[in-house]
N, C-alpha and C positions, 0 to 999 in steps of 0.2 A: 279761352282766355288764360292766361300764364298766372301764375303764384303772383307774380310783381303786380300785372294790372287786377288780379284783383285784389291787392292790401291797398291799389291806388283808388280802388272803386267804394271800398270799406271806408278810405280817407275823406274821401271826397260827400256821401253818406252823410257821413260826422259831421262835416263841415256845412253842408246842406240843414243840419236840423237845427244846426244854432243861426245860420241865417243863408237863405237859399242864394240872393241878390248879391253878396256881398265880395264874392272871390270874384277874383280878375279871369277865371277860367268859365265863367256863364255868360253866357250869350241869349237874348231873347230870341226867339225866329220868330220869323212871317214867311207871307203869302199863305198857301195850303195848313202849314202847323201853326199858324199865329195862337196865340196862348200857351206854346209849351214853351221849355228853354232846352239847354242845352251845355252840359257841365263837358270840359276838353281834356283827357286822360290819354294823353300820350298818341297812340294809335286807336284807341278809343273815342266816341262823343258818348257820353249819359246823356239820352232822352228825360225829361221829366214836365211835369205838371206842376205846376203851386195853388192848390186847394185853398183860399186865405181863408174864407169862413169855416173851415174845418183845422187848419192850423197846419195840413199838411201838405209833404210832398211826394209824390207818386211818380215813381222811378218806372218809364213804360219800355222804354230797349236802349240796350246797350252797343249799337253795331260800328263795327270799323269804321275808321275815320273815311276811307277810302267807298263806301257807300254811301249812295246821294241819301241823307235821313228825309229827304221828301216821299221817299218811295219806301219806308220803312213802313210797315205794317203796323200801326202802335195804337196799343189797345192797352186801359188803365188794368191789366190782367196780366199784362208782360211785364217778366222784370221783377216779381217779387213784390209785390204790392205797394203800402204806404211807410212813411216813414213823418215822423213829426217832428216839428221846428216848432222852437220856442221863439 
């Protein structure tokens, strides 16, 4: 991943902790991932989780937009762990 997407991945982070729901760039999934979402970074997707009784969100892969993320591997261990939202 390039210097650019990752200050976009940094941004997007930030933005996440103060409210996961609220950018135009998160998508909920279904079928197979139902419960996760999905933040849109250029040629990037962010995988993630929203913990609500714990307050956070856990950021599980990062993979090119051009990978189906149903078939992405994604385990709460990828990705750097948790990040909290107020």
């Amino acid at each position: 991943m390039s210097k650019q997407y990752q200050a976009k991945a940094q941004e997007a982070i930030h933005e996440l902790e103060t409210d996961p729901f609220s950018s135009r760039n998160v998508k909920r999934l279904h079928g197979d991932l139902e419960g996760l979402c999905r933040y849109r970074l250029g040629r990037f997707r962010m995988v993630f989780r929203v913990v609500e009784e714990k307050r956070e969100v856990r950021i599980l892969a990062i993979p090119a937009a051009a990978t189906n993320t149903s078939k992405c591997r994604l385990t709460d261990s990828v990705g750097g762990g948790c990040r909290l939202f107020r």
